[in-house]
C-alpha positions in Angstrom: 64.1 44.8 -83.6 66.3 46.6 -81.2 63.4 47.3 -78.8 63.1 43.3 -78.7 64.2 41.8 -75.4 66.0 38.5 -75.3 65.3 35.4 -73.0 68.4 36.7 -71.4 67.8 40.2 -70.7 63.7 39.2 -68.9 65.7 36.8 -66.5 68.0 39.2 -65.3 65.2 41.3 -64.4 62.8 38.8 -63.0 66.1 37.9 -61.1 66.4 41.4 -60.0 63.5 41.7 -58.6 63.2 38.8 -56.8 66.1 39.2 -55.1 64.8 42.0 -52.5 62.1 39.6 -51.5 65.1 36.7 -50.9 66.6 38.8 -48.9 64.0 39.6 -47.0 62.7 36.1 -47.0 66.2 34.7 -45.5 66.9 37.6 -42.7 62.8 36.6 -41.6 64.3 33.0 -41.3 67.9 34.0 -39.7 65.4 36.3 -37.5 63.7 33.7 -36.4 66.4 30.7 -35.6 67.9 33.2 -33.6 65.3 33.7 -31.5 64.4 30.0 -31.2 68.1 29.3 -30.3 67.8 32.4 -27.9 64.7 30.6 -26.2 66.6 27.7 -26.2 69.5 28.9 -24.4 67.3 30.7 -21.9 65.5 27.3 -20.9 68.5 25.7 -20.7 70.5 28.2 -18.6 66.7 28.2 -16.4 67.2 24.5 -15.7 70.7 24.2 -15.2 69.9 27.3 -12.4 67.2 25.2 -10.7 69.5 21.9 -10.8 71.9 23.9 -8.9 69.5 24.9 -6.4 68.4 21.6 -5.9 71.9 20.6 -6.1 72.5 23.0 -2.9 69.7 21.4 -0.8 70.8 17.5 -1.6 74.3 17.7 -1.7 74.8 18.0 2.5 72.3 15.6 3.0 73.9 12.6 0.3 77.3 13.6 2.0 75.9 12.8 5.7 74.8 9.6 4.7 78.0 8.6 3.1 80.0 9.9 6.2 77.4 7.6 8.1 77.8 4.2 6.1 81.3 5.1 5.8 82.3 6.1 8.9 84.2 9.2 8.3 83.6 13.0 9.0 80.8 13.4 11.6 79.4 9.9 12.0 79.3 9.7 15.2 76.5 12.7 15.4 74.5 11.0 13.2 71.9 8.8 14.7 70.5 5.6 12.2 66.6 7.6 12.7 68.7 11.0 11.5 69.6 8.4 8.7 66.3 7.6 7.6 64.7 11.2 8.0 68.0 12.3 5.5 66.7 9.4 3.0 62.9 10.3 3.3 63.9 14.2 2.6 66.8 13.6 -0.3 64.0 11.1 -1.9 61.3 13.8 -1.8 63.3 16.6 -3.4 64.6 14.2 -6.4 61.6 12.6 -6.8 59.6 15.6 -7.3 62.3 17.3 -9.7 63.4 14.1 -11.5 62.2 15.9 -14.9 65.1 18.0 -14.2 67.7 15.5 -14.6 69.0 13.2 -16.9 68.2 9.2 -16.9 71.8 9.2 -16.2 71.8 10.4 -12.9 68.8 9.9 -11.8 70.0 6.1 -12.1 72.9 6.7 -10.1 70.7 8.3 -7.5 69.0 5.5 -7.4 71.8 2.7 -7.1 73.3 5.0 -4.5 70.2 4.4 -2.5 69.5 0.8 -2.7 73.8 0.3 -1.8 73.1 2.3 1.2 69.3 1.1 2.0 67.4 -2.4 2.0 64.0 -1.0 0.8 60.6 -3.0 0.5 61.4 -5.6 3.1 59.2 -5.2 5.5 55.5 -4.2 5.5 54.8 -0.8 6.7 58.3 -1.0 8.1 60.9 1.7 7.6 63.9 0.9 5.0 66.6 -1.4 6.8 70.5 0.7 6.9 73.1 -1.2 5.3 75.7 0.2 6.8 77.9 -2.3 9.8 77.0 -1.1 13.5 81.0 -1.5 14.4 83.9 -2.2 12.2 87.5 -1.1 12.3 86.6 1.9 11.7 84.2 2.5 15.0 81.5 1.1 17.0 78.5 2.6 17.2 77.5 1.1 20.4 79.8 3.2 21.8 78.0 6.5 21.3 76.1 8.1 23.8 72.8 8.2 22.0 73.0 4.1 21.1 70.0 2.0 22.5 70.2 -2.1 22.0 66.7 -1.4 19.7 68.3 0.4 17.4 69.9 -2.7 16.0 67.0 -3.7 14.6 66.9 -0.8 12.2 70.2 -2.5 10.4 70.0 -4.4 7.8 71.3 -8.2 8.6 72.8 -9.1 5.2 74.2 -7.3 2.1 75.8 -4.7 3.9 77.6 -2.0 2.4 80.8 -1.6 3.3 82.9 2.3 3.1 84.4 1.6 0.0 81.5 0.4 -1.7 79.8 3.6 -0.3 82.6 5.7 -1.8 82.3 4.0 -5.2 78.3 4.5 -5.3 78.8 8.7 -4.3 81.5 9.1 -6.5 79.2 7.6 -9.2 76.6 10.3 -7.9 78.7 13.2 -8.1 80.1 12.3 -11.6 76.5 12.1 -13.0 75.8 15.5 -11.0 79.2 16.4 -12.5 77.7 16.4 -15.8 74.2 17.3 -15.6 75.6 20.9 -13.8 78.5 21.1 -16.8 81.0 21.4 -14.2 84.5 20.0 -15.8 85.4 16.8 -14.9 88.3 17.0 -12.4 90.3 14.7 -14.4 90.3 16.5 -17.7 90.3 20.7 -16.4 89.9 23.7 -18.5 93.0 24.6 -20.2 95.3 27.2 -18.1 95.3 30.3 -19.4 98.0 32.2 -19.7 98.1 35.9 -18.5 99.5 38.9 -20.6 102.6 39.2 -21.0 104.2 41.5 -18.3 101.1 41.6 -16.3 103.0 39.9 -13.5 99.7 38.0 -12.7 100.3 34.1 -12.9 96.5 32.3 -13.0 96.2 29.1 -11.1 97.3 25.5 -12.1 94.5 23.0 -12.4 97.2 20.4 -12.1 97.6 21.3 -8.6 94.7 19.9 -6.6 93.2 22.1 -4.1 91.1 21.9 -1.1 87.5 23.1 -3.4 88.6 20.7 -6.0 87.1 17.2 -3.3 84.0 16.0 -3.7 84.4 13.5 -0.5 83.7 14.7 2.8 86.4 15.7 5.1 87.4 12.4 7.1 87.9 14.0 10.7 87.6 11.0 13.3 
């Protein structure tokens, strides 16, 4: 009969009308990864903005105690009890936001620490400083605020010595390096080229500049 539909013809138009509500159905779900990856991003940009601040508040404090074991920059300011105090405050901040960070770095944190301090040795005792009271590099006997007790806050074996101190910050830094997604040094961005006939020539990150150290300025 020609009013007869074929298996055919019903398909198409079961087809047909299902294919509003697929539609629908598939911008819901688009709809709604996008806003997950949206949330995503949003947390992600939020904790990478708190590392930084966190960043801001440790980062003077690490470098004294490297200038202090190693000797460089503004050691001779820097008392061994302003030593300890920078310790006690660097551990509270990290400790306190070490969901923040990776495993990574809170590792190197860590070995940073135990290079430059001799924790758990004595009871009720402060942590012993493992840096050398005089070496090539200075004496610090020879600085005004020195008293002979003050030896006794050293640590008498395992010392750390500057490069060992450079080895563990640069450690630090690298693992800060990456939980901050700042490029590593030693691979930069690509340079990009300016318009032709701006007359603007952009930077070389070959060329290494003073912002581009992580090590503190070495004055003596």
């Amino acid at each position: 009969m020609p009013n007869d539909w074929n298996s055919l013809e019903i398909a198409q138009l079961i087809i047909a009308a299902l294919m509003p509500l697929a539609l629908l159905g598939l911008g819901l779900l688009v709809a709604k990864n996008t806003r997950r990856v949206d949330s995503l991003r949003h947390a992600n940009e939020t904790v990478v903005a708190r590392r930084l601040e966190i960043f801001g508040e440790v980062a003077p404090k690490l470098n004294r105690l490297l200038c202090f074991t190693a000797l460089v920059g503004r050691w001779k300011e820097i008392t061994p009890a302003d030593v300890l105090t920078l310790k006690r405050d660097v551990d509270e901040v990290m400790y306190v936001n070490r969901l923040l960070f990776s495993d990574t770095l809170f590792a190197a944190y860590q070995t940073f620490m135990a290079r430059l301090f001799a924790m758990y040795v004595t009871v009720d005792g402060d942590a012993l400083i493992r840096a050398r009271i005089s070496s090539d590099l200075g004496d610090r006997r020879h600085r005004p605020w020195w008293n002979p007790l003050m030896a006794d806050m050293f640590a008498r074996d395992h010392i750390c010595e500057p490069a060992e101190a450079h080895l563990a910050y640069a450690e630090l830094s690298a693992a800060f390096r990456e939980d901050l997604y700042v490029t590593d040094l030693t691979r930069p961005l690509h340079r990009l080229l300016p318009k032709q006939g701006s007359g603007h020539a952009l930077p070389n990150p070959s060329v290494k500049t003073n912002s581009d150290a992580h090590t503190p300025v070495t004055t003596s």
